[in-house]
FITORRO-865417 format. One record per residue (C-alpha): residue number from 1; residue in three letters; chain; x, y, z. Coordinates in steps of 0.2 Angstrom, whole numbers, plus 5000, padded with zeros to 4 digits. Example, Ala and Ser with C-alpha at 12.3 -4.5 7.8 and 13.67 -1.06 7.14 Angstrom:
REM FITORRO-865417
num->1	residuo->ALA	cadena->A	x->5062	y->4978	z->5039
num->2	residuo->SER	cadena->A	x->5068	y->4995	z->5036
//
This chain:
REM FITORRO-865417
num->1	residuo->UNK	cadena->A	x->5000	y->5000	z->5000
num->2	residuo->UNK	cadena->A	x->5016	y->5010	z->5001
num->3	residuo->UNK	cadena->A	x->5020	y->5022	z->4987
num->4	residuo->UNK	cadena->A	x->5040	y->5027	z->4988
num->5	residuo->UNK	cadena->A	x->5036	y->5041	z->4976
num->6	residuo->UNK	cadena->A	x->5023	y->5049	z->4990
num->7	residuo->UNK	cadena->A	x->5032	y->5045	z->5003
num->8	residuo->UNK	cadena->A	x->5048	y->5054	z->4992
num->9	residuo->UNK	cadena->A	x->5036	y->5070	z->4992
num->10	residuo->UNK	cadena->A	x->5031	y->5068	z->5009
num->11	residuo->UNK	cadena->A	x->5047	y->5071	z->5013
num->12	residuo->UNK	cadena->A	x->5052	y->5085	z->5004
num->13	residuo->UNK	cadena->A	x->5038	y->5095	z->5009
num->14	residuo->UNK	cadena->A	x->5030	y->5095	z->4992
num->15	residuo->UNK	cadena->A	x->5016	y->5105	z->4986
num->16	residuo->UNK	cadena->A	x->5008	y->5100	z->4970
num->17	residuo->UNK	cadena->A	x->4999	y->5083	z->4960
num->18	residuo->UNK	cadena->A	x->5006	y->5065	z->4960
num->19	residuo->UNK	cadena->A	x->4995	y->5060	z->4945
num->20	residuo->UNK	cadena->A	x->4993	y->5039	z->4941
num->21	residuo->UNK	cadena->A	x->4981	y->5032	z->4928
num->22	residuo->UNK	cadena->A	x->4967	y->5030	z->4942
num->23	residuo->UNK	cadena->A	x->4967	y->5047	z->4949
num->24	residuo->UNK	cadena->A	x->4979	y->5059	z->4957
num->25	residuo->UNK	cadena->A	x->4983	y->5065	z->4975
num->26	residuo->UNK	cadena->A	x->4984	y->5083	z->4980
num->27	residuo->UNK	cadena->A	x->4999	y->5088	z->4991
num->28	residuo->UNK	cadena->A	x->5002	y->5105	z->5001
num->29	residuo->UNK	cadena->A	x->5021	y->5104	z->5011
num->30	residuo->UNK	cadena->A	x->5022	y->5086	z->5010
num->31	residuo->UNK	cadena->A	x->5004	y->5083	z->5018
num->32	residuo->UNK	cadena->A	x->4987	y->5076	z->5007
num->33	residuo->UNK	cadena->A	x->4976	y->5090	z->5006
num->34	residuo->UNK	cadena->A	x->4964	y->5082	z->4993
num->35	residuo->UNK	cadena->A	x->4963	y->5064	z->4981
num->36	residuo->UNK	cadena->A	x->4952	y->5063	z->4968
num->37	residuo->UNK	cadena->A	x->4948	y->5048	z->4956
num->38	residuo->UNK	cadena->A	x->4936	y->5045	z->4942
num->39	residuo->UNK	cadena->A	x->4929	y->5028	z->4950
num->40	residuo->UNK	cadena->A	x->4925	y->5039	z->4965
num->41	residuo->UNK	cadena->A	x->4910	y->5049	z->4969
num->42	residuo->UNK	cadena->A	x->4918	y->5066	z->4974
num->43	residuo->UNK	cadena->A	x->4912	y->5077	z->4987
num->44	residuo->UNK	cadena->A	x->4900	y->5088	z->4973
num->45	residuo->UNK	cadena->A	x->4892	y->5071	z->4972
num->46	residuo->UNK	cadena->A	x->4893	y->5063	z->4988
num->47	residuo->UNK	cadena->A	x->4882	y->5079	z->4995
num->48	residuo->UNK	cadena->A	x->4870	y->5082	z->4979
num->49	residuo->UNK	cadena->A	x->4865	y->5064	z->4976
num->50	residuo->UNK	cadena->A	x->4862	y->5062	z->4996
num->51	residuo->UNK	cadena->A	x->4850	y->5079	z->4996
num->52	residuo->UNK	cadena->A	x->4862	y->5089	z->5009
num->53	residuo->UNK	cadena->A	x->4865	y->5103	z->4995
num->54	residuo->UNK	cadena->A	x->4855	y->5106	z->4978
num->55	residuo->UNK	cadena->A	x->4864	y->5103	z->4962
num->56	residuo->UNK	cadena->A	x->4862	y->5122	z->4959
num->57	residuo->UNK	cadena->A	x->4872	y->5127	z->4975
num->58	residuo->UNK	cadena->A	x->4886	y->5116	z->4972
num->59	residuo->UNK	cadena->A	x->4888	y->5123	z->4957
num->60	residuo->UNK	cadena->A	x->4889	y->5141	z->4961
num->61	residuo->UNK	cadena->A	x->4903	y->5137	z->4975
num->62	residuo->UNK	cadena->A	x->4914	y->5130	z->4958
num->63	residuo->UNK	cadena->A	x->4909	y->5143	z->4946
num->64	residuo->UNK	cadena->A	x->4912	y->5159	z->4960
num->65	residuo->UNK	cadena->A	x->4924	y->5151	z->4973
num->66	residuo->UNK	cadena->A	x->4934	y->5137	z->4960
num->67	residuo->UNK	cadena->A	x->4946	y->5148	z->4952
num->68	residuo->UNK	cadena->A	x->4951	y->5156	z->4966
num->69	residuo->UNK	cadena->A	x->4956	y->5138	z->4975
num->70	residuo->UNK	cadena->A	x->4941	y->5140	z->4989
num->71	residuo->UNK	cadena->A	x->4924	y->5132	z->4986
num->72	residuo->UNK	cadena->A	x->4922	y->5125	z->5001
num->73	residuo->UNK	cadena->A	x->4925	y->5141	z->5010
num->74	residuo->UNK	cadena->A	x->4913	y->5148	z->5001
num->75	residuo->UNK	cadena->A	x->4900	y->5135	z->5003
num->76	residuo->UNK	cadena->A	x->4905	y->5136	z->5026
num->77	residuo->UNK	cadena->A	x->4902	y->5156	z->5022
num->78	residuo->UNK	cadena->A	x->4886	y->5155	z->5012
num->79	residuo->UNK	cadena->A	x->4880	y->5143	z->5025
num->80	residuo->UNK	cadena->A	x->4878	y->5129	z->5014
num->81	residuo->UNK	cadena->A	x->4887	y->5117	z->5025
num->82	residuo->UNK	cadena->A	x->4893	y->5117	z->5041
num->83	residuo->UNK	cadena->A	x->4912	y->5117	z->5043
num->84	residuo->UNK	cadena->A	x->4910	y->5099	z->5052
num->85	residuo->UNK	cadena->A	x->4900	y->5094	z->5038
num->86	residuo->UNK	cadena->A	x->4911	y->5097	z->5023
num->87	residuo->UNK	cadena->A	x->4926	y->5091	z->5034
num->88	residuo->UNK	cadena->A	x->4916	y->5075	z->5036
num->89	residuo->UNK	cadena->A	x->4913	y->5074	z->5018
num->90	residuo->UNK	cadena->A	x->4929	y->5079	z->5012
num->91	residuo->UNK	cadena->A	x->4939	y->5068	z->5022
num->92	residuo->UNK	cadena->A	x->4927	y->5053	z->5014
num->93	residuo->UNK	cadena->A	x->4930	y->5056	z->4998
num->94	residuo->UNK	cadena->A	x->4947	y->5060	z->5001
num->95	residuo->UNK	cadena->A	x->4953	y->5040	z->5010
num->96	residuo->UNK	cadena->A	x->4941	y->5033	z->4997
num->97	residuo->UNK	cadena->A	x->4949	y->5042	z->4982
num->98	residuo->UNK	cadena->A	x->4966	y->5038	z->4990
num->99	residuo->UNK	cadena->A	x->4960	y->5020	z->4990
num->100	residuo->UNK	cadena->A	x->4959	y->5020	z->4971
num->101	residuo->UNK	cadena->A	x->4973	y->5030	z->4967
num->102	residuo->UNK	cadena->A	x->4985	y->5020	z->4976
num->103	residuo->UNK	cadena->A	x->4976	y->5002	z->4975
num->104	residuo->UNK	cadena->A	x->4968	y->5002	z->4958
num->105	residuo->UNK	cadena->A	x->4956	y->4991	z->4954
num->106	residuo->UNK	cadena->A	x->4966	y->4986	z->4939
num->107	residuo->UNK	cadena->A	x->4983	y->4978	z->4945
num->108	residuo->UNK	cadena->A	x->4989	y->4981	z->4928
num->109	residuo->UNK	cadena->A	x->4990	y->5000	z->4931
num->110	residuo->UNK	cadena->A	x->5005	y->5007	z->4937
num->111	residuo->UNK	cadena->A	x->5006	y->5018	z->4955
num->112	residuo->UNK	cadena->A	x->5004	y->5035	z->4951
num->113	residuo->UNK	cadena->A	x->5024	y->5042	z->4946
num->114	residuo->UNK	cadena->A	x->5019	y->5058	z->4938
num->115	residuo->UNK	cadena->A	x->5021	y->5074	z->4950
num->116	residuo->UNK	cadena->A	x->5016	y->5094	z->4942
num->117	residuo->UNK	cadena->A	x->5025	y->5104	z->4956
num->118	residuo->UNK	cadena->A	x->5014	y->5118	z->4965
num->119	residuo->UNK	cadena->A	x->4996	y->5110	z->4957
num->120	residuo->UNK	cadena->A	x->4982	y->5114	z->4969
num->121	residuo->UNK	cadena->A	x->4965	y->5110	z->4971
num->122	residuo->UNK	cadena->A	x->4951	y->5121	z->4966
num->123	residuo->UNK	cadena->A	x->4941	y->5114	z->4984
num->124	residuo->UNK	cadena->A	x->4955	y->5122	z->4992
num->125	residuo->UNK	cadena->A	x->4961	y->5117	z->5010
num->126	residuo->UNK	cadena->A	x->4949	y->5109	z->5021
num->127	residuo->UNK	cadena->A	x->4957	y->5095	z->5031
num->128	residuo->UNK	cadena->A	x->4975	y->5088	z->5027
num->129	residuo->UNK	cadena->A	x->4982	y->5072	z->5030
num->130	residuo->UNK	cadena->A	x->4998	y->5068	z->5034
num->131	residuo->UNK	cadena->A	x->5006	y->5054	z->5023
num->132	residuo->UNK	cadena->A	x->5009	y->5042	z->5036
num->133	residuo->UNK	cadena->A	x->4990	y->5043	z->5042
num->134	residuo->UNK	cadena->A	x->4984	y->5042	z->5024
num->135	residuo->UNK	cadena->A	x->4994	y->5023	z->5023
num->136	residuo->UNK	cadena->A	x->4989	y->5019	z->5039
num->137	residuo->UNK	cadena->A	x->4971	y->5018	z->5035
num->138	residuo->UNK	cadena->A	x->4972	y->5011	z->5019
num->139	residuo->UNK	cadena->A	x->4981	y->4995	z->5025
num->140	residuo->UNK	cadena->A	x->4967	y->4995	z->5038
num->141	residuo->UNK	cadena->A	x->4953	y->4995	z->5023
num->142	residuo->UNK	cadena->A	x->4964	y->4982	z->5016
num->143	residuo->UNK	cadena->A	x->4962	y->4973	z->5032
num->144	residuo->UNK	cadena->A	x->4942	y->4974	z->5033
num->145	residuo->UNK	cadena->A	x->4943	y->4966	z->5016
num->146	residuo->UNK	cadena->A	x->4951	y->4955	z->5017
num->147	residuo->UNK	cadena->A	x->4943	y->4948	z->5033
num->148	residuo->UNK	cadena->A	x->4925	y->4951	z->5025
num->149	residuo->UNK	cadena->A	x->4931	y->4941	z->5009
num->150	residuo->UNK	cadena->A	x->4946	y->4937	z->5003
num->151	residuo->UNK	cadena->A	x->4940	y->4936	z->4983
num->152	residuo->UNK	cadena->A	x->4945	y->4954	z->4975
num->153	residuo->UNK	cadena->A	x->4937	y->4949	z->4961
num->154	residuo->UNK	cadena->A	x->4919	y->4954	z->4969
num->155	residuo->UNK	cadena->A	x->4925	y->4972	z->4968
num->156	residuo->UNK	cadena->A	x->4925	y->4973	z->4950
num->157	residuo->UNK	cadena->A	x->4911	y->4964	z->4942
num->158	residuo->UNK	cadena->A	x->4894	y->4964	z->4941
num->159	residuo->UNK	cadena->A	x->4884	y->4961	z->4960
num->160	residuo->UNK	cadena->A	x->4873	y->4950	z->4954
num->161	residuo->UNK	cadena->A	x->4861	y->4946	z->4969
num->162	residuo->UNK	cadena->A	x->4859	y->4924	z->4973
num->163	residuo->UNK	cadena->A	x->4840	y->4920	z->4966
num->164	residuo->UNK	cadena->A	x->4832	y->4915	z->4983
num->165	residuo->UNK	cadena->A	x->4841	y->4919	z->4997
num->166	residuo->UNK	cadena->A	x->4833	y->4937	z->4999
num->167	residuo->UNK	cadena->A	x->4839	y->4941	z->5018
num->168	residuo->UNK	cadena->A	x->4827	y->4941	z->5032
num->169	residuo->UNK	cadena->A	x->4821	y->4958	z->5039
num->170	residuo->UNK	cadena->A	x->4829	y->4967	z->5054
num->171	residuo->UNK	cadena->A	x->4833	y->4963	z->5068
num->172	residuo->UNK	cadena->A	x->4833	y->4945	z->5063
num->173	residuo->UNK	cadena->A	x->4851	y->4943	z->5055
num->174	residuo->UNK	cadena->A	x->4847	y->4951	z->5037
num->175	residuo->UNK	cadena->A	x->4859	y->4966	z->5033
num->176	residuo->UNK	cadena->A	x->4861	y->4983	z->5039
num->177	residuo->UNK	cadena->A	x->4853	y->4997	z->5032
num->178	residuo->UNK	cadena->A	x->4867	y->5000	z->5019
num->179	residuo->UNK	cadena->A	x->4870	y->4982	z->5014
num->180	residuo->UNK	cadena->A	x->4851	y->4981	z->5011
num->181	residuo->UNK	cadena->A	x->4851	y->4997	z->5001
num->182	residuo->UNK	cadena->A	x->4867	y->4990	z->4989
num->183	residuo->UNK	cadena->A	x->4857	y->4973	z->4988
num->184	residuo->UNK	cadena->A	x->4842	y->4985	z->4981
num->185	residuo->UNK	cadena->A	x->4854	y->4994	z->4969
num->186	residuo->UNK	cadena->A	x->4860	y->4978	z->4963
num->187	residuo->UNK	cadena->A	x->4853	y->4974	z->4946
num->188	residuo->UNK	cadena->A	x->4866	y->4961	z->4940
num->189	residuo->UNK	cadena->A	x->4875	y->4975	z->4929
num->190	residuo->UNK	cadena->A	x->4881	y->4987	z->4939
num->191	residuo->UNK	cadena->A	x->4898	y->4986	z->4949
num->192	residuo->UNK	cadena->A	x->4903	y->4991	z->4967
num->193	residuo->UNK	cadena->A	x->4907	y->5007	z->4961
num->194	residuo->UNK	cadena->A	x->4893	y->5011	z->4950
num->195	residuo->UNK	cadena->A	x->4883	y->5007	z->4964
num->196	residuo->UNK	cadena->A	x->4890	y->5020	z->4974
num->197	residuo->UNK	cadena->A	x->4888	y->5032	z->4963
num->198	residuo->UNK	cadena->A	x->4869	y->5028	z->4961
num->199	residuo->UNK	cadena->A	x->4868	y->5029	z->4978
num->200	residuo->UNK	cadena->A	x->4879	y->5043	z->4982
num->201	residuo->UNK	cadena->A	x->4889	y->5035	z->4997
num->202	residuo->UNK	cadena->A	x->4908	y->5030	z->5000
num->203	residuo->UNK	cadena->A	x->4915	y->5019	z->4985
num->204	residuo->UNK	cadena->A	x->4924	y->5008	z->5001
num->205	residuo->UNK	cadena->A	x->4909	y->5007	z->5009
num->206	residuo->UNK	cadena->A	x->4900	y->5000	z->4995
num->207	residuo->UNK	cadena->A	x->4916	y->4989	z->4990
num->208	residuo->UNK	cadena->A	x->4915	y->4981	z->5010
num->209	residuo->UNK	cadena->A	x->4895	y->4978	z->5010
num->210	residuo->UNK	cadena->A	x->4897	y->4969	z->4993
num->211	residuo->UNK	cadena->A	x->4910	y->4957	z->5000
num->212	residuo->UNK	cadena->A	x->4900	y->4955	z->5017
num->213	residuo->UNK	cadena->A	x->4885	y->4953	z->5006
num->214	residuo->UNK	cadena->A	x->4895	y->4939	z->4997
num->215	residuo->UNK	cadena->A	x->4902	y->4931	z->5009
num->216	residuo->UNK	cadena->A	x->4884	y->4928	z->5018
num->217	residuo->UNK	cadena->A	x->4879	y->4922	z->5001
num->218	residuo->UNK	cadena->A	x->4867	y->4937	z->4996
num->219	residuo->UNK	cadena->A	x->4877	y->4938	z->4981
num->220	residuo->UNK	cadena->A	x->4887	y->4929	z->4969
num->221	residuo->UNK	cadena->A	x->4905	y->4927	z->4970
num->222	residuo->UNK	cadena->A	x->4914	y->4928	z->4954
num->223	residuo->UNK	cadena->A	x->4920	y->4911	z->4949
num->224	residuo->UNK	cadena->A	x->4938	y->4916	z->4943
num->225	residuo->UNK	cadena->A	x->4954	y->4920	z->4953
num->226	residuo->UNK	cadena->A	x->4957	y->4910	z->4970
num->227	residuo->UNK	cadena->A	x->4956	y->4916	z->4987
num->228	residuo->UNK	cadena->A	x->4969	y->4912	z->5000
num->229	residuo->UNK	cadena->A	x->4971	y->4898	z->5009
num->230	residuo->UNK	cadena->A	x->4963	y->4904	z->5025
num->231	residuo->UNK	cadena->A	x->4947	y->4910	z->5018
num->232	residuo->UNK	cadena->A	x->4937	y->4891	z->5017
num->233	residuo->UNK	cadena->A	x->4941	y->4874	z->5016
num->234	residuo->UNK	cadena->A	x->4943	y->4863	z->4999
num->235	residuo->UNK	cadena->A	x->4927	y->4861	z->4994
num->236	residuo->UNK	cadena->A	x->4918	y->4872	z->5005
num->237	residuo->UNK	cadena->A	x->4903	y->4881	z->4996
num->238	residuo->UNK	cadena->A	x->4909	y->4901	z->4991
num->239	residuo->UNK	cadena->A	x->4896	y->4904	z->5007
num->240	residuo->UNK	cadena->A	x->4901	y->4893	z->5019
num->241	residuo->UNK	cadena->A	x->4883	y->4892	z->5033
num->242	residuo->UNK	cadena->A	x->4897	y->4896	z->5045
num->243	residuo->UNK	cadena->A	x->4902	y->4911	z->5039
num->244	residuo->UNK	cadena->A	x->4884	y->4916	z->5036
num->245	residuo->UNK	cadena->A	x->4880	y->4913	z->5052
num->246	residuo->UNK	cadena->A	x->4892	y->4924	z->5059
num->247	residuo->UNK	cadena->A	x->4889	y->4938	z->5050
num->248	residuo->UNK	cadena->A	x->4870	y->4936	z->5056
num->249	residuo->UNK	cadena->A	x->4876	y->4936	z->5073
num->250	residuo->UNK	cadena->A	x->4886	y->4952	z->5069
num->251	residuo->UNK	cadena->A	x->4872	y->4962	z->5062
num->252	residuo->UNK	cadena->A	x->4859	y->4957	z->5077
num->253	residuo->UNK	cadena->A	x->4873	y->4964	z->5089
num->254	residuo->UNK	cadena->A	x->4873	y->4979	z->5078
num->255	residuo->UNK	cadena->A	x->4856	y->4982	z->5081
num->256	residuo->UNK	cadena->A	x->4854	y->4983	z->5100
//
């Protein structure tokens, strides 16, 4: 999860854009003050498709406060959003842009290497994060998927939801309100990350409900690729009851 150029950057204080085919990440004096990706929902969408700000106000803050590298100011000013609120938001987007840029979904696509010195972002500053803190929480989303289901290959194809085994209602073990919504969006074409955008949450988010979803056995895992060793028995079924059981026992605990 390590990128030596970033860490190269971080280092030298650097102010600029570390460009890579999947995205690039904003840097101000060696910190990350912003990330941005095209698999990503930005912040724009994150809070017009979730109803928090009209399309038509969003859109004002780029065209007046864009050019002059402060949007979000303006937006806190206008009293659009609260300060905690765009922090919130940015800092979502942010880790999940991050994800993308420095994990692409494509292994064949190279870590970004390309840097344009003293590039800023037209947001302007709202919360930045130090280097070491950005890889930190990356390698704990790694983690979470790895310990929800160990199959990548779910986060890149179609969720295609498993005919007759529609989850029980709450509180009885069926998924929380953001797995159930994803299952709902699920049509058998659209990815993780389309669904995210359609829904307007975190592309991690989604990417982590699909493989708790699979893994329960709410939807199908994709039959190429091959987990790790740890993740099931020879044999087993790609949702092992065990595991299914588990996570119902998780969600009812959520619910109390």
């Amino acid at each position: 999860m390590n990128s030596p150029e970033l860490d190269r950057l971080a280092a030298q204080g650097a102010t600029g854009a570390l460009h890579g085919r999947a995205g690039a990440l904003y840097l101000a004096d060696g910190v990350v003050t912003h990330a941005e990706s095209p698999a990503v929902p930005d912040v724009g969408w994150r809070l017009t498709a979730g109803g928090r700000l009209s399309p038509e106000a969003w859109e004002e803050a780029v065209a007046e406060a864009g050019p002059s590298y402060r949007a979000g100011r303006f937006l806190v000013e206008r009293g659009r959003l609260s300060r905690g609120e765009l922090e919130l938001c940015h800092l979502s987007a942010l880790f999940d842009a991050a994800w993308f840029v420095l994990r692409p979904p494509d292994r064949a696509q190279r870590a970004p290497d390309r840097f344009l010195k003293e590039a800023r972002h037209w947001l302007g500053p709202v919360r930045p994060v130090p280097v070491p803190l950005l890889q930190r929480e990356l390698r704990r989303r790694e983690g979470l998927l790895e310990r929800a289901w160990p199959w990548p290959e779910v986060d890149t194809a179609p969720v295609v939801p498993v005919p007759g085994a529609a989850p029980a209602g709450r509180p009885g073990g069926g998924p929380t309100c953001g797995r159930r919504a994803v299952l709902e969006a699920a049509d058998g074409t659209r990815t993780p990350v389309q669904i995210a955008r359609a829904l307007g949450r975190s592309a991690f988010a989604t990417l982590l409900d699909v493989r708790r979803l699979a893994a329960a056995g709410l939807v199908r895992t994709p039959a190429t690729g091959t987990p790790p060793v740890r993740s099931r028995p020879p044999g087993a079924p790609a949702a092992a009851p065990e595991i299914s059981l588990l996570y119902r026992i998780r969600d009812a605990l959520e619910a109390l």
